[in-house]
C-alpha positions in Angstrom: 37.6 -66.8 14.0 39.7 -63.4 14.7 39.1 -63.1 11.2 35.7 -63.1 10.7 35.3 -60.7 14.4 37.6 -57.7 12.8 35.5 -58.0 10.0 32.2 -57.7 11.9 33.6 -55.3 13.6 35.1 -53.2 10.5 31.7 -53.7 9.0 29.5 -52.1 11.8 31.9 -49.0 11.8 31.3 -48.9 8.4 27.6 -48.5 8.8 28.2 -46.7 11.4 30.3 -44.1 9.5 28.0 -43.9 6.8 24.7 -43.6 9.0 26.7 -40.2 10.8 27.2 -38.5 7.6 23.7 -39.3 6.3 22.4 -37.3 9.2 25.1 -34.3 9.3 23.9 -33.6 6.2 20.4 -33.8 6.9 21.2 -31.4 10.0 23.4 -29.1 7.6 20.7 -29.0 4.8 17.2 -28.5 6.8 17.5 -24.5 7.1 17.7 -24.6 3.4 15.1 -26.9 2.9 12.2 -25.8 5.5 9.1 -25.8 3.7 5.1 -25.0 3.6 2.2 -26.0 2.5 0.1 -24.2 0.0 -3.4 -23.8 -0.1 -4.6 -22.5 -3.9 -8.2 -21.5 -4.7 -8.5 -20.7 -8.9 -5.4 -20.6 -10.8 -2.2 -20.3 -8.7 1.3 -20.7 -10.0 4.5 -21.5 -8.0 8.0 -20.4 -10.0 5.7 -20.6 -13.0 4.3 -24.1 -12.9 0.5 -24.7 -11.9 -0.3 -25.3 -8.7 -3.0 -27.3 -6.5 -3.8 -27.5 -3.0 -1.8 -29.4 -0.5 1.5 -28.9 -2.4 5.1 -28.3 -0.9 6.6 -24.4 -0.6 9.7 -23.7 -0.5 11.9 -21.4 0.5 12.9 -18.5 -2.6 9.4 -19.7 -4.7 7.9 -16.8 -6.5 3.7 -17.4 -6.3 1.5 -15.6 -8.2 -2.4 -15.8 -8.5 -4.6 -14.6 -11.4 -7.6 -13.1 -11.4 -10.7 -14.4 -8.7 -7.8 -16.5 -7.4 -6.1 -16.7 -4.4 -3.3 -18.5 -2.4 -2.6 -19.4 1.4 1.0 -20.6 2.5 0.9 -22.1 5.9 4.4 -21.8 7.4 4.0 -24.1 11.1 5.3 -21.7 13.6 6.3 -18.9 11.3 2.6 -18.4 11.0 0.9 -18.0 7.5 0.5 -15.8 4.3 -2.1 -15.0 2.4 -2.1 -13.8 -1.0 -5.4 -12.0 -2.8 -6.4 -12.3 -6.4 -3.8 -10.6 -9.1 -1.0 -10.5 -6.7 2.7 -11.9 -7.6 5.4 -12.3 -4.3 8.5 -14.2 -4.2 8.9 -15.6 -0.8 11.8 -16.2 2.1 11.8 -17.7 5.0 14.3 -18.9 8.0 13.4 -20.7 11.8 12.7 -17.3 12.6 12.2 -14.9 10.2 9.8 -15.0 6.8 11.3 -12.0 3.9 9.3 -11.2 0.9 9.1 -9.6 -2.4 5.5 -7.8 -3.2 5.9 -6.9 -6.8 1.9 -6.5 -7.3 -1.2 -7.0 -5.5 -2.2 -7.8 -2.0 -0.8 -10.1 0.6 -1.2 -10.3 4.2 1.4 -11.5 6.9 0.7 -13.2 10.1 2.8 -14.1 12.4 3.9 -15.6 16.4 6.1 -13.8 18.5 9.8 -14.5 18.1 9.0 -14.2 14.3 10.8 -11.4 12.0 9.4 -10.3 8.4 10.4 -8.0 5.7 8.2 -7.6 3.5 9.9 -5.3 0.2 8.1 -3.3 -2.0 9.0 -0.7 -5.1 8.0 1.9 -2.4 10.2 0.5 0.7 9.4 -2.5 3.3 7.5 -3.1 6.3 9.3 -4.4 8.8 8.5 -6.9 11.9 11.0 -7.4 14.8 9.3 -10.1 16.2 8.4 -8.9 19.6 5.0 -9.4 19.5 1.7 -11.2 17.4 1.3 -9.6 14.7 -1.1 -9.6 11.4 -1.1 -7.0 8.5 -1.8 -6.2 5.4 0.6 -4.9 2.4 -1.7 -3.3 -0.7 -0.1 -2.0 -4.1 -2.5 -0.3 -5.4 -2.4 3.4 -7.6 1.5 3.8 -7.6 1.6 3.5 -4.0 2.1 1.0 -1.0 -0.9 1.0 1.5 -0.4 -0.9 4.8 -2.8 -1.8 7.7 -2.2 -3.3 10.8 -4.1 -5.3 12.1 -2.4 -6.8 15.1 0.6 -6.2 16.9 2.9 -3.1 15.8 4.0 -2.7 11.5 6.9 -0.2 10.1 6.8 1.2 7.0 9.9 2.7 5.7 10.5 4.9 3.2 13.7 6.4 2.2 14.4 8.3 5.0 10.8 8.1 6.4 10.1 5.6 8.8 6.1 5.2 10.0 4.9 3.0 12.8 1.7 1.7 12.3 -0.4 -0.1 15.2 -3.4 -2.2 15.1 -6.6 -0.3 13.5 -4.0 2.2 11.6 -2.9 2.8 8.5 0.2 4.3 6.3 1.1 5.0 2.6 4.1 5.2 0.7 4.9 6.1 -2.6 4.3 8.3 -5.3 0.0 8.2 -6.0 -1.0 8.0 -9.5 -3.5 10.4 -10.9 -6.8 8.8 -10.9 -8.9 9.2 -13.9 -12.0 11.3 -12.7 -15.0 8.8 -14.1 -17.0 12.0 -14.5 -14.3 13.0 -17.8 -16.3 12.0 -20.1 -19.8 13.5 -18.7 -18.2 17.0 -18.8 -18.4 19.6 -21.8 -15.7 21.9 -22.7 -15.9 25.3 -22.5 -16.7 25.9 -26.4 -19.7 23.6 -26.1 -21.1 25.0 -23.3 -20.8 28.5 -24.6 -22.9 26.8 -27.7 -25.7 25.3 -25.7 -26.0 28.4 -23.6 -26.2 30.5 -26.3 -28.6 28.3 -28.4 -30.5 28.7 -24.9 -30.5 32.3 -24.7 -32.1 32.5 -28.2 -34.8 30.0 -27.8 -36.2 32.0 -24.6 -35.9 35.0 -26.4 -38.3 33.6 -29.4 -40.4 32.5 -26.7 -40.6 35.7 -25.4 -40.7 37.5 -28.4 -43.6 35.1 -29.5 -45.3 36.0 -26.6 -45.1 40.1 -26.9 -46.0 39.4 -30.7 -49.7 37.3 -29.7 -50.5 39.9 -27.3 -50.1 42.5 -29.4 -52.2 41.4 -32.0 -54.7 40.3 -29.2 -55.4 44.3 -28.2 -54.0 45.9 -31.6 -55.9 43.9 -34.4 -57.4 41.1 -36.3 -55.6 37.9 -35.3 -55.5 36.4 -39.0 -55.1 32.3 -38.2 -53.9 30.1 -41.7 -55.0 26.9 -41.1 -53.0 24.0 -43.5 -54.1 22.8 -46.2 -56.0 19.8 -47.3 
């Protein structure tokens, strides 16, 4: 009978043992395994494999979405973020803080107060501390990083340069491209436009010659008319 109650016994601490561990390492592993939900319109990928609405994000995924496509990750309480057609971002995020790499296209951030982002570029980051709502946009676009805020306060750093946007503002950084003037190929060089003004010039002065010629031969003489023949 003692028997048979130690091992009872020995068996529920067992289980009991075992249960404990199960759920330190659930505690231990959740940072590393929050997650979101992703909402994909057209042809969206997620660390290279096709994805479809209603799948799992997480944490370190790189998304991209081709052309007329576009992506929604809905983080809970970090808030949400959007990604526009042609854009490719590899994404971070913490119970308080979402981090990001932009390496093309569009994305915009939203976010609660209490919530940090980063959001990195080839031109510098924009930075959230979290003290507020806030919602922007990040836009790579001509060789340069274009930001607009829509709510709450953005910073764009640069190197050294450090820009606080507000809602209903704007800042660049980076080094602009040259656009392509879409007039180039509408405009003459200076060689042909010295041609056409010169063939120009001689045309009105055959007219005008022409002209003199028929008067004179109006007051001065018979006008002699050769008419083609048949």
């Amino acid at each position: 009978m003692i028997n048979k109650t130690w091992s009872r016994k020995f068996l529920a601490m067992s289980v009991a043992a075992a249960v404990l561990s199960v759920s330190s390492m659930l505690t231990l592993a959740s940072p590393g395994a929050r997650s979101g939900e992703l909402s994909a319109s057209g042809d969206v990928t997620v660390n290279g494999q096709k994805a479809i609405s209603g799948g799992t994000i997480f944490s370190d995924s790189v998304i991209v979405t081709a052309k007329d496509s576009s992506a929604t990750v809905s983080l809970g309480k970090l808030g949400r973020v959007e990604l526009m057609a042609n854009t490719s971002v590899k994404l971070n995020f913490t119970d308080k803080s979402i981090s990001g790499l932009l390496d093309s296209g569009r994305a915009r951030i939203s976010t609660p107060a209490g919530v940090s982002v980063n959001l990195t570029t080839k031109d510098g980051s924009v930075m959230i501390d979290g003290s507020q709502a806030t919602s922007f946009t990040a836009n790579i676009e001509n060789g340069n990083t274009m930001v607009n805020t829509e709510a709450g306060i953005a910073e764009l750093r640069s190197g050294t340069t450090v820009t606080k946007i507000a809602a209903g503002e704007s800042g660049v950084a980076g080094t602009p491209q040259a656009k392509k003037d879409d007039d180039d190929d509408h405009k003459l060089s200076g060689g042909a436009l010295a041609a056409i003004l010169l063939a120009t010039g001689g045309a009105v002065a055959a007219i005008l010659w022409s002209i003199h010629r028929k008067d004179t031969l109006s007051f001065g003489g018979t006008v002699i008319v050769v008419s083609p023949t048949k």
